[in-house]
C-alpha positions in Angstrom: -12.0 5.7 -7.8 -13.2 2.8 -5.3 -13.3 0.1 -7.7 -15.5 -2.7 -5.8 -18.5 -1.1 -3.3 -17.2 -2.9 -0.1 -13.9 -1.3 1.6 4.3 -1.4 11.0 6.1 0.0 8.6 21.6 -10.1 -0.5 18.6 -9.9 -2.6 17.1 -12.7 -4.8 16.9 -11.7 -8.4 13.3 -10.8 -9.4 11.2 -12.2 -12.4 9.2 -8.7 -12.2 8.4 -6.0 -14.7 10.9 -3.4 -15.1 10.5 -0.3 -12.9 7.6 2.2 -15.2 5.9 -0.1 -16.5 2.3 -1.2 -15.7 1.7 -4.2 -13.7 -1.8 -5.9 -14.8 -3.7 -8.3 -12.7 -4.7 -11.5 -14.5 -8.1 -11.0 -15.5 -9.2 -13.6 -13.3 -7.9 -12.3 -10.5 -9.5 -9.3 -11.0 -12.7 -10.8 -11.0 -12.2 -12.4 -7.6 -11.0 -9.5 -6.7 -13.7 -7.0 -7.6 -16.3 -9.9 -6.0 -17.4 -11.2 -9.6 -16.7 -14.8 -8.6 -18.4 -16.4 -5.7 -15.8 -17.5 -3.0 -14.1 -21.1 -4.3 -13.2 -24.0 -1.2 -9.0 -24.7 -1.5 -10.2 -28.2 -2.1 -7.1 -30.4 -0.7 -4.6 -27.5 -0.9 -3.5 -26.3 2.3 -3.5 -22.8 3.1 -1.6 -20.5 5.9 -2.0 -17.3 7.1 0.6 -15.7 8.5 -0.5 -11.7 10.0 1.9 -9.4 11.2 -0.2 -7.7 13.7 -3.8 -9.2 14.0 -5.1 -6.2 16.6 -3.7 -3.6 13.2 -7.5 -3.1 11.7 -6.5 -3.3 8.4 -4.4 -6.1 8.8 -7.2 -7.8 10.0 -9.4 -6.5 7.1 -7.0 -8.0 4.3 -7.1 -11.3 6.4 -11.0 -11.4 6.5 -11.4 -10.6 3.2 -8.8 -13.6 2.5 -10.6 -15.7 4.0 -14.0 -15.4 2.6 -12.9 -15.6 -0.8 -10.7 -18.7 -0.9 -14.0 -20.8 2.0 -12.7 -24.3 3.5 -10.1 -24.3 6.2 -7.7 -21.7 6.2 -5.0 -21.9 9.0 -3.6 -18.5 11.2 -0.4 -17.5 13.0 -0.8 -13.9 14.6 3.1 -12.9 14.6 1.6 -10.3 17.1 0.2 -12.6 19.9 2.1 -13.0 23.1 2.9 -16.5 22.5 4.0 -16.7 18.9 7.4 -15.7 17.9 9.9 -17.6 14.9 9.8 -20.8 16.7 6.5 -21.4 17.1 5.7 -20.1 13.4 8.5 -22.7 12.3 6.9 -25.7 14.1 3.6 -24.5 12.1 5.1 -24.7 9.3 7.1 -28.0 9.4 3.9 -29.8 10.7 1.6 -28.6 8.3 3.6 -28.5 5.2 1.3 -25.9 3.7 1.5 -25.4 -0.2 0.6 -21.8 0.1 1.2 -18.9 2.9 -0.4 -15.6 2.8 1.4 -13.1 4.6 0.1 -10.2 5.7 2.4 -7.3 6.4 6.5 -7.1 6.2 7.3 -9.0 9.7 5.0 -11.7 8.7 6.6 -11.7 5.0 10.2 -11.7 6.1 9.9 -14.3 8.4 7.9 -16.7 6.2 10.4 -16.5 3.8 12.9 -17.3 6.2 11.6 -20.5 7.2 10.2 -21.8 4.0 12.0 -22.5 0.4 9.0 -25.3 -1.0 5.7 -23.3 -0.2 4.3 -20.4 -2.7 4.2 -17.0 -0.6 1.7 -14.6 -1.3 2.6 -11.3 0.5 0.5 -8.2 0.7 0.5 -4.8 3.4 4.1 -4.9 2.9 5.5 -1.3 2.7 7.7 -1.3 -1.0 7.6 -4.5 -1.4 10.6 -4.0 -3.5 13.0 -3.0 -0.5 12.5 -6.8 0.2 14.3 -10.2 -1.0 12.2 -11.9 -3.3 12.1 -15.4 -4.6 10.3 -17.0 -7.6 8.0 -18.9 -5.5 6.8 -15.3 -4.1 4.0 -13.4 -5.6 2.1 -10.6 -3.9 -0.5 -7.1 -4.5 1.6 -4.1 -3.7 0.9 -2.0 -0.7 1.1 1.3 -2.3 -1.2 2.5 -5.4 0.8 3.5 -8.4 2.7 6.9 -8.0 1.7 8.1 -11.9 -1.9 7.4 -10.9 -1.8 9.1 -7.3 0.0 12.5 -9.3 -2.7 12.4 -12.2 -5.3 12.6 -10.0 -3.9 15.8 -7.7 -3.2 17.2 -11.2 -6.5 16.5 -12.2 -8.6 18.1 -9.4 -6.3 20.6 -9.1 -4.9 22.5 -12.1 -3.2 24.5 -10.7 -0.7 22.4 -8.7 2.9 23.1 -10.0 5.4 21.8 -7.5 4.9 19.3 -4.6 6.9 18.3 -1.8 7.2 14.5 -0.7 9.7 13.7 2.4 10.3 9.6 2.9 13.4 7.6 4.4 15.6 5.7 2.2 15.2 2.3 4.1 11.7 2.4 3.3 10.3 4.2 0.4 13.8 5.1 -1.8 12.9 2.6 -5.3 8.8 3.6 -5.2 10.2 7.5 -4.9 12.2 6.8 -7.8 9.3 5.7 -10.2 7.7 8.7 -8.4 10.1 11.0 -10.0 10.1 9.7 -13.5 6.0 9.7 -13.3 5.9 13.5 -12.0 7.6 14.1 -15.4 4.8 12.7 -17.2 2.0 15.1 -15.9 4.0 18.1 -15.6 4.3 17.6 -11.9 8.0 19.8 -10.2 8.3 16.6 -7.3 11.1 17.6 -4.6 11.6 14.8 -2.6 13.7 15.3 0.5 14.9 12.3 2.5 15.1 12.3 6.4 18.2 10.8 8.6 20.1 11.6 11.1 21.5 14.6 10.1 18.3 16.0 8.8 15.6 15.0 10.6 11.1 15.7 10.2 11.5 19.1 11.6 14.7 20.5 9.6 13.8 18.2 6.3 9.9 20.3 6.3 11.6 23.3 7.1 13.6 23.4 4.3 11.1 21.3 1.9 7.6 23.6 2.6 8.8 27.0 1.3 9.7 25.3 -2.2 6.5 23.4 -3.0 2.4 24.5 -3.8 1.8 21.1 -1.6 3.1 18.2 0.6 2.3 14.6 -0.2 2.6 12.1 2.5 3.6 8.5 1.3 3.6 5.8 3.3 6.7 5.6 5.0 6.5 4.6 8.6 10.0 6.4 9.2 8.2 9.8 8.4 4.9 9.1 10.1 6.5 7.8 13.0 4.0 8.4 15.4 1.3 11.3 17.1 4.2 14.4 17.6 5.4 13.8 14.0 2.4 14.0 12.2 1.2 17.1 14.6 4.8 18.3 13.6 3.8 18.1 9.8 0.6 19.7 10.1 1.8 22.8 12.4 4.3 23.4 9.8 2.3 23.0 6.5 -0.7 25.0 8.0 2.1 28.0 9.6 3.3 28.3 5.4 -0.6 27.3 4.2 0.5 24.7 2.2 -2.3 22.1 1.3 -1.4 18.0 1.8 -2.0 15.5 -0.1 -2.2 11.9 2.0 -2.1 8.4 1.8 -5.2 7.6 4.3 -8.7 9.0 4.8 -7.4 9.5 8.2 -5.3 12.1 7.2 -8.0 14.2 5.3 -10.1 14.0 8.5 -7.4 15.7 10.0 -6.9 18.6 7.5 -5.6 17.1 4.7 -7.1 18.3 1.3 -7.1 15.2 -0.5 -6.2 11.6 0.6 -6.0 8.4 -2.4 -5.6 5.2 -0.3 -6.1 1.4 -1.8 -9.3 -0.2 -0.7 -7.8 -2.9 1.6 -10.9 -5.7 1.5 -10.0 -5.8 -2.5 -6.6 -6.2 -1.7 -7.5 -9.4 0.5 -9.5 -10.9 -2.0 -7.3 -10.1 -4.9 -4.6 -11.6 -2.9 -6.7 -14.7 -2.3 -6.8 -15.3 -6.5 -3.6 -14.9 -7.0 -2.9 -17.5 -4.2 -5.5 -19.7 -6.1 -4.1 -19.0 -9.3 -0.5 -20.4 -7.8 -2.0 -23.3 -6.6 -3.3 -24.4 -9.6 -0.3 -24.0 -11.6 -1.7 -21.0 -13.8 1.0 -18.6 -15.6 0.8 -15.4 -13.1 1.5 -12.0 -15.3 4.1 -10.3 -12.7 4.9 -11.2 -9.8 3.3 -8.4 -8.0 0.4 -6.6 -9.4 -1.2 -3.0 -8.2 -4.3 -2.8 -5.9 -7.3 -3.4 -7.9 -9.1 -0.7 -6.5 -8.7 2.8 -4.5 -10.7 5.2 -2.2 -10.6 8.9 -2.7 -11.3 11.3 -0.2 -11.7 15.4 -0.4 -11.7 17.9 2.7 -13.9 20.7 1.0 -13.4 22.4 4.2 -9.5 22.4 3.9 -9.7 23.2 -0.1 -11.8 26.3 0.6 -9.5 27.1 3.8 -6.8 27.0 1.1 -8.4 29.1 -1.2 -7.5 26.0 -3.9 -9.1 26.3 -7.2 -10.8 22.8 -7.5 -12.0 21.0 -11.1 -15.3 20.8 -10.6 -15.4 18.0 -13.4 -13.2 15.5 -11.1 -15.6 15.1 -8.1 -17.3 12.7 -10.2 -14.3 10.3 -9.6 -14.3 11.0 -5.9 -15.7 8.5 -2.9 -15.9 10.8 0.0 -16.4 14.5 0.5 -15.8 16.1 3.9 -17.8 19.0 4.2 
């Protein structure tokens, strides 16, 4: 459920919670987050924001929300502008000596970490964030919504899912998969996860993935949803074998999906913007990374009925959106 009412793709060792268990937002955080607390100025702190990609919308949205919630001054480097590159982010970065950098997205996270070792990083749109290196001074809200949460709720509007399918690439998605697994277990939930490569690519992997499962679940994996003839490609095929899908975006459900659970990316923004204020007043942090604070769910009533899915009526009560 949408928890606040406003809404590309050697390691350090981490001081993070073991894989399974739940990572908690400080309770101040939260707060900020959800839009309890009034937006605070970063008094003499200085503040950069480093975005992957300003023209990606919800890139942009995450930065805006930022923004708003720490006030004062807040300094930007769009990685994605024609004139900024590593050199120019570096010279930013050596004249202002900021003591915090919120970056937004994985090209703006890896290359802010490469050029800074004194400044706190606070990273967020970052697909797995646990594919990446991390250091101690790095603290950040995971892209992706917990995977036990995501399967409790297809279980829980629909009973009668058994078995679902979930193809993802290795490089991006392999240690969230993982926890996937061992949370399927939990709710009773057969999860046959296929990975894609060279030797088995979209086509073959859905192929031999779709005739197994009651439903696909896409995951955020930009090596799966790679662009406009892949996720036709996905669609053909789970529609040919009437297979429903369950998706990461709302954008998906428009399409045909029956159900898509996506984080609410303005809370992410602002629950980024209290951890960075937490850091910067020397507050203990609880993990390192913490779980978006709030979610959107959508439903295709269209594409359940097309389905012939048998649909808890009891759940829609947790739902945000209904496409009729």
């Amino acid at each position: 459920m949408k928890t606040n009412p406003t809404s590309k793709a050697p390691c350090a060792r981490r001081s993070v919670p073991q894989a399974g268990k739940r990572r908690i937002p400080h309770v101040a955080a939260l707060w900020i987050a959800l839009g309890l607390i009034v937006p605070f100025s970063v008094g003499a702190d200085k503040l950069l924001i480093v975005n992957s990609d300003v023209s990606v919308r919800k890139y942009l949205v995450a930065q805006t929300a930022f923004k708003e919630t720490v006030g004062g001054d807040v300094s930007l480097v769009d990685l994605g502008g024609k004139n900024t590159d590593r050199n120019s982010l570096s010279e930013t970065i050596t004249s202002q000596q900021p003591d915090a950098v919120y970056c937004i997205g994985s090209k703006a996270y890896l290359t802010t970490y490469s050029l800074t070792k004194d400044a706190r990083i606070v990273v967020s749109s970052a697909i797995n964030w646990e594919r990446f290196p991390i250091g101690p001074r790095t603290h950040g809200v995971a892209n992706e919504l917990p995977s036990g949460m995501q399967l409790t709720m297809f279980r829980y509007v629909f009973p009668e899912i058994k078995t679902i399918g979930l193809i993802y690439s290795k490089k991006f998605q392999k240690e969230w998969v993982s926890q996937a697994k061992a949370d399927a277990q939990d709710v009773s939930i057969d999860l046959k996860a296929v990975t894609i490569g060279p030797l088995r690519p979209l086509s073959r992997a859905l192929r031999k993935l779709l005739p197994t499962v009651d439903a696909l679940w896409l995951i955020s994996d930009p090596a799966v949803l790679s662009g406009p003839e892949a996720i036709a490609d996905i669609f053909e095929q789970s529609n040919a074998l009437k297979k429903p899908i369950f998706a990461c975006h709302p954008a998906f459900a428009e399409r045909g999906a029956v159900m898509a659970i996506s984080p609410d990316v303005p809370t992410i923004g602002r629950q980024a913007a209290a951890l960075a204020m937490e850091l910067l007043a020397d507050e203990e942090v609880d993990a390192q990374f913490q779980t978006p604070a709030g979610s959107e769910i959508t439903i295709n009533l269209k594409a359940v009925n097309a389905y012939g899915m048998k649909l808890n009526p009891g759940a829609l009560d947790s739902v945000n959106r209904m496409i009729k």
